[in-house]
N, C-alpha and C positions, 0 to 999 in steps of 0.2 A: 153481200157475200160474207161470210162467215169464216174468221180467220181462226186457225187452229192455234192453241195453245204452244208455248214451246214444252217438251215433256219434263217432269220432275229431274234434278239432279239427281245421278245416284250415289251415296255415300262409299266411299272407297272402307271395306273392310278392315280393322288394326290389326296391325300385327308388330309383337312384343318380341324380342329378342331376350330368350334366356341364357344361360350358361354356365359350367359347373365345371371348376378347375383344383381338386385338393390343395387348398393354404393358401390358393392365389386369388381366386375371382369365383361367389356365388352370385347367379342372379335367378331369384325363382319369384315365384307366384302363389301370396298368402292365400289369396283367394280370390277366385276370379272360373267364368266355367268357358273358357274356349269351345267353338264350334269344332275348333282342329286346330292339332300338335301337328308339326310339317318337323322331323328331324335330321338336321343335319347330319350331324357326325354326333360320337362320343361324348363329346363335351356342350353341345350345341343343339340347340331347340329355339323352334318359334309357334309359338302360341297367337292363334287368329280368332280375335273377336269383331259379332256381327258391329252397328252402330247402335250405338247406347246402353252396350254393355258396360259395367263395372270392373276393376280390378285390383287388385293388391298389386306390384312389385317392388320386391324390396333387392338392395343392392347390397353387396358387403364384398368390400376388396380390400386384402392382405397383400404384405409383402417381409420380406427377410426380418421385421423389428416386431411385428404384428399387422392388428387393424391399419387401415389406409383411410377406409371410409366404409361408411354406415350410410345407407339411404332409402327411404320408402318413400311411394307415393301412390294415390289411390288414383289411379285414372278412368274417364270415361271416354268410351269411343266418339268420337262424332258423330251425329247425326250430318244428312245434305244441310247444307248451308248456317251448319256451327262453326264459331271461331275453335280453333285448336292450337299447342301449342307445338312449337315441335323440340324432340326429345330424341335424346339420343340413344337408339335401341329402339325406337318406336316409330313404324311407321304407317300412315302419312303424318301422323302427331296424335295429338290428343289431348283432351281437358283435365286440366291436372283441378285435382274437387283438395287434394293433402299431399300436403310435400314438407318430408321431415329427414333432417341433417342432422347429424350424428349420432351416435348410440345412446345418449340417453332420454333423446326425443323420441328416435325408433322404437328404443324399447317400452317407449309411453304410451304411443299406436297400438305396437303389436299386445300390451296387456289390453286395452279399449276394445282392440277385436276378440282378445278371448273371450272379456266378458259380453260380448256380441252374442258372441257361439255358445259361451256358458247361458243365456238367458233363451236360448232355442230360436235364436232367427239367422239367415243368411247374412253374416256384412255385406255380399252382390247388392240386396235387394236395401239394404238400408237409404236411407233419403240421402241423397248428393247435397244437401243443405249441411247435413250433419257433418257430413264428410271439409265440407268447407267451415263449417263454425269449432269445427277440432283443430284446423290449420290456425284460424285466428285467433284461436287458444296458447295454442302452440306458441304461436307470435307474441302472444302477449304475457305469456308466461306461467296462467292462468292455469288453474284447473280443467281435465278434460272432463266433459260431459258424458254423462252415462248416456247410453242409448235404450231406452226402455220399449217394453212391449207398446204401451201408451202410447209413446213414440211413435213409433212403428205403423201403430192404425190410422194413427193422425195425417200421415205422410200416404199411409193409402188411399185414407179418403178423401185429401188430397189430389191425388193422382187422379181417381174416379170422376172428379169434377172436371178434367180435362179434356 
């Protein structure tokens, strides 16, 4: 007799908590393409990504003196049966591939992605390696890596083999 398989997990959708408050709380999305924006109110939004999508969010909270905190991170949705972390503002969690603490790391990211976009490619579709070998940069104090077209096709053909 032939026993049936149990069926695939399905991956639970992410969804990213934004929010937009003048001098007190921004949290938006450098880049990342949501399936759907679900909006709450005024100030509130949640942006749902499929699994294995890519995304930017960056964090910047003020208060009465200035800045409070500066924070980006690039995350990946989960796939079924990926470790994830969990995050707050993020749910069920997700793979953090860069995670950068204070504004002058931030603002180290966010120029690596201009020249992203300045070189003609999606940072979405960039390799999650790179996205992790700019964290350990980060960490180490090191120089970031340029992400080049080179790059780029390496990482697709890559993929291809998969």
């Amino acid at each position: 007799m032939k026993v049936a398989s149990p069926p695939a997990p399905m991956a639970a959708p992410m969804h990213v908590s934004l929010a937009f408050l003048e001098r007190r709380v921004n949290v938006w999305l450098r880049f990342g393409q949501p399936v759907r924006e679900i909006v709450l109110d005024r100030w509130r939004r949640v942006a749902v990504f499929m699994p294995g999508a890519v995304c930017c969010r960056v964090k910047w909270l003020g208060n009465d003196f200035g800045t409070a905190l500066w924070q980006l991170m690039v995350l990946q949705a989960p796939r079924p049966l990926d470790d994830a972390q969990r995050i707050s503002g993020v749910s069920p969690g997700a793979r953090i591939l860069l995670r950068a603490d204070g504004e002058p790391r931030v603002k180290a990211v966010l120029a690596a992605v201009e020249a992203i976009d300045a070189a003609g490619l999606d940072p979405c579709a960039a390799a999650p390696l790179y996205w992790r070998m700019v964290d350990n940069r980060l960490a180490a104090r090191q120089p970031l890596p340029a992400y080049t077209p080179e790059r780029h096709a390496a990482h697709l053909a890559r993929e291809a083999l998969r």
